[in-house]
Each structure stands twice: as C-alpha cells, then as structure tokens.
C-alpha positions, 0 to 999 in steps of 0.5 A: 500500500502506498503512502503519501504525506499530508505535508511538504517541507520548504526551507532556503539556505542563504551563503553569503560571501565577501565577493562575487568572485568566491561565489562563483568559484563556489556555485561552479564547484558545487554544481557537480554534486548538485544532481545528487540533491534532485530526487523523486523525494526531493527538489533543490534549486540553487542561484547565485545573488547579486549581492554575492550569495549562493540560495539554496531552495529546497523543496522535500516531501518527507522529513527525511529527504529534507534532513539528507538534502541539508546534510548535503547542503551543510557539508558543501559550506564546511568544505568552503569554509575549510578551502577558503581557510587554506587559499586566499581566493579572494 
C-alpha cells in the first residue's frame, strides 16, 4: 500500500560571501554534486545573488529527504569554509 504525506517541507539556505568572485568559484564547484540533491523525494534549486550569495531552495516531501538534502547542503559550506581557510581566493 502506498503512502503519501499530508505535508511538504520548504526551507532556503542563504551563503553569503565577501565577493562575487568566491561565489562563483563556489556555485561552479558545487554544481557537480548538485544532481545528487534532485530526487523523486526531493527538489533543490540553487542561484547565485547579486549581492554575492549562493540560495539554496529546497523543496522535500518527507522529513527525511529534507534532513539528507541539508546534510548535503551543510557539508558543501564546511568544505568552503575549510578551502577558503587554506587559499586566499579572494
């Protein structure tokens, strides 16, 4: 039997960054694991901002979509953060 949730879940993430220029090394940098977030369960659309940022909307059918999509979301900032430590990009 086949069940549907009664709910959607709808969140944006926002990264903001000191320069177009990091933006844009990020946007291009994520773009390959991008196509890992699309999925029957789960929809993210990602944009780059004039006012240098990357947003993130995400769109799940479930609680657990949402969480993994996060997940996958969080981890890209963590490897910004930790490259953007090691190498001047700016």
């Amino acid at each position: 039997m086949s069940q549907t949730n009664s709910f959607s879940i709808k969140s944006t993430i926002e990264f903001q960054f000191r320069t177009s220029k990091i933006r844009d090394i990020s946007y291009k940098s994520f773009l390959p694991e991008f196509t890992k977030l699309q999925t029957k369960r789960s929809e993210v659309i990602m944009e780059k901002k004039n006012n240098n940022s990357l947003i993130f909307n995400i769109k799940c059918n479930d609680i657990t979509a949402f969480r993994a999509s996060i997940n996958e979301i969080i981890s890209f900032g963590k490897v910004i953060d930790n490259t953007s430590r090691i190498v001047d990009i700016s």
